[in-house]
N, C-alpha and C positions, 0 to 999 in steps of 0.2 A: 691046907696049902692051896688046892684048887678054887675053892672057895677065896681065897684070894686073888691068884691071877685071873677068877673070871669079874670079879670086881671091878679090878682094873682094867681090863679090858671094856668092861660096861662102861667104867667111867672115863675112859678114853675117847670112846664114842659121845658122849655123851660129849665133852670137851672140844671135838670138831665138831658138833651139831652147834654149838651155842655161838664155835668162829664161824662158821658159813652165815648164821641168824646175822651176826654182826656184818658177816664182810656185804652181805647180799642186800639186806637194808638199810638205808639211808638213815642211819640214825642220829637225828639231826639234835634232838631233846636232848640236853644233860644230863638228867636223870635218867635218861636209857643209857644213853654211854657209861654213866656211873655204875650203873644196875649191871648192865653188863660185863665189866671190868669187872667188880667186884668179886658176881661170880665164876669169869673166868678164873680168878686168882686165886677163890676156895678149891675150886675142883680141879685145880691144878696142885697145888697146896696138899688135896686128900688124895691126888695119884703120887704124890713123891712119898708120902706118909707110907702108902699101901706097898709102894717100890721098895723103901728098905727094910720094912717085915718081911718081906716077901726071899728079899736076897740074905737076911739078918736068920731065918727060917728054913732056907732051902736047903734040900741036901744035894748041892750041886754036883749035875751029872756033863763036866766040860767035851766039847766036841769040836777040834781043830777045823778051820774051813778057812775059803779064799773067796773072797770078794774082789769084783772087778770095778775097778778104779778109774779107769779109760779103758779105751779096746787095748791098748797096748800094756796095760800096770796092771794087776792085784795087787793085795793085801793079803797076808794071813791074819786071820782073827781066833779067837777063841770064845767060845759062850758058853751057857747052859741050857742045855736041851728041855733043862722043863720050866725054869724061870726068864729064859733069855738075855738073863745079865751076861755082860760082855767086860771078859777082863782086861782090865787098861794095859 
């Protein structure tokens, strides 16, 4: 299992490294835009992959908490402390 969420997590990083590539340069070439898209869409693709082994596998450990919403609102949420899935 850790072996996976550090997967995703590599591959998450990896996912914002390739949006900054794009947002930062000027990529004017179609074939970059193209090249880029594309693999934006795989390694996005092998993070939802890895997401629901990950929650389909886990032996979720839930942990109530509140999230602030504006200074005046929270939220209570629920997740799991070792996969980080968040129940709807």
């Amino acid at each position: 299992m850790y072996n996976l969420l550090y997967l995703k997590k590599k591959y998450t990083r990896l996912l914002n490294e390739i949006r900054d590539i794009t947002n930062t340069h000027n990529l004017t070439e179609i074939n970059s835009i193209i090249n880029y898209n594309m693999l934006i869409e795989q390694v996005t693709n092998y993070i939802s992959y890895l997401n629901d082994i990950i929650i389909e596998n886990c032996c979720h450990q839930f942990i109530e908490d509140e999230i602030d919403i504006t200074p005046d609102k929270s939220q209570k949420i629920k997740y799991c402390a070792i996969c980080e899935y968040t129940e709807p």
